[in-house]
C-alpha positions in Angstrom: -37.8 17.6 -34.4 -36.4 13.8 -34.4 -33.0 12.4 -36.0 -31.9 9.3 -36.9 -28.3 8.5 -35.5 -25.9 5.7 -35.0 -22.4 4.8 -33.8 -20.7 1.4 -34.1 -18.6 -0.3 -31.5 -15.8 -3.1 -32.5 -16.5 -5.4 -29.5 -13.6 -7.7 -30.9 -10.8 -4.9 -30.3 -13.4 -3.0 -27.5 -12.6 0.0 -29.2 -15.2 2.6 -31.3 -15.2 1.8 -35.0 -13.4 4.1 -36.7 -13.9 4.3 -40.6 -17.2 2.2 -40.7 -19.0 2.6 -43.8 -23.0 3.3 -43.6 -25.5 3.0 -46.3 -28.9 4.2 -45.4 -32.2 3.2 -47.3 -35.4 4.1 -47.5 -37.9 1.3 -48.3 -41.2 1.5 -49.6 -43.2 -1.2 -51.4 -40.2 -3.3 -50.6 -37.8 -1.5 -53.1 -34.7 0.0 -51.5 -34.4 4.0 -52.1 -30.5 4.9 -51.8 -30.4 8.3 -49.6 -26.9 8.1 -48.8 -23.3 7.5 -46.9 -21.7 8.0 -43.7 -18.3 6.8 -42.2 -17.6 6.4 -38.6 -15.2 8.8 -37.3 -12.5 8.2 -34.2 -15.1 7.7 -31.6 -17.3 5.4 -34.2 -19.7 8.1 -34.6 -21.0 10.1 -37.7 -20.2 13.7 -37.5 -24.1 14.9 -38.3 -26.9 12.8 -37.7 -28.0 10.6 -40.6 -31.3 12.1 -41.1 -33.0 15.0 -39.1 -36.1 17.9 -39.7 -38.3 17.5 -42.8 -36.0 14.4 -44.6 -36.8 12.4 -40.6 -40.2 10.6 -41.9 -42.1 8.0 -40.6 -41.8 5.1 -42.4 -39.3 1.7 -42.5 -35.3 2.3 -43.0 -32.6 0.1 -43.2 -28.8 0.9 -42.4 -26.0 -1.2 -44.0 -22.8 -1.5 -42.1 -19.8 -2.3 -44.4 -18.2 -4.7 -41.2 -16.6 -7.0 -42.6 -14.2 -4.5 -44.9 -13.6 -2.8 -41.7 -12.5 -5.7 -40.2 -10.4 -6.5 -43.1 -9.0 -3.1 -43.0 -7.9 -3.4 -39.4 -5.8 -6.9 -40.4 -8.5 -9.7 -39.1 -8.1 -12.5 -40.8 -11.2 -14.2 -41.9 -12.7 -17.2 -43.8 -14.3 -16.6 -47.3 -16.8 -16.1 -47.7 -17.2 -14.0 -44.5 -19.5 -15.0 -41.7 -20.3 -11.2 -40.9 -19.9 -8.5 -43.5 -22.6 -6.5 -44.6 -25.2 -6.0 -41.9 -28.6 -5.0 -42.4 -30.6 -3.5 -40.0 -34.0 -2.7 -41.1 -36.2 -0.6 -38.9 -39.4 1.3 -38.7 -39.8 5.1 -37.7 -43.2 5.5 -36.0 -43.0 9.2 -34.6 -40.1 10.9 -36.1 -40.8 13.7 -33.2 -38.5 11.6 -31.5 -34.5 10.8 -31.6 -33.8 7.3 -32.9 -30.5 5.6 -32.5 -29.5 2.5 -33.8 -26.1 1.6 -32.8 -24.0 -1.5 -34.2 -22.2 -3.4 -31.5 -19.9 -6.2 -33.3 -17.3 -8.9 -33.8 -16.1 -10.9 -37.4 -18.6 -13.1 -36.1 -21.5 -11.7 -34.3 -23.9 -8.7 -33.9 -26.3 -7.1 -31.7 -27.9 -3.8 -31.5 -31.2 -1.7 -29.6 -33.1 1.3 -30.0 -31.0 4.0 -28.4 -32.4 7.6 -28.5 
């Protein structure tokens, strides 16, 4: 069986990001389903994967990474409104046989990320 993981890395600082809020969605018919929260422990990790075994479908999800209050958190000052704070990544799960990681890799003012597994 598949998972769905992720870890988020403060390329600012070069450190793991540590305290990260994660929203994770399911979307269908382009509504958002709510099917819950995650925060990044010390090495910018979750401590359980964010979906695995019977609730790892295929289908289209879409994380929300609470950066810029982490940011904030951490004493970067910033312009309002903020050029990164909320990112969306929205994804689709063909085979959910297989391990899908979607890591975060980010600054106040850019972001990147890849399919991991």
């Amino acid at each position: 069986m598949g998972k769905l993981s992720t870890h988020v890395l403060d390329t600012m600082h070069g450190v793991p990001a540590q305290g990260v809020r994660i929203d994770l969605y399911l979307v269908q018919d382009g509504q958002r389903q709510l099917l819950g929260h995650a925060v990044t422990n010390h090495d910018g990790r979750c401590d359980q994967p964010l979906l695995q075994g019977a609730d790892f479908t295929r289908g289209v999800y879409e994380l929300v990474f609470h950066a810029g209050d982490y940011f904030a958190a951490r004493g970067v000052q910033a312009a309002e409104p903020r050029f990164v704070d909320e990112v969306a990544l929205r994804f689709g799960v063909a085979d959910p046989g297989q391990n899908y990681h979607v890591p975060l890799l980010v600054t106040p003012w850019t972001w990147s990320t890849y399919r991991g597994s």
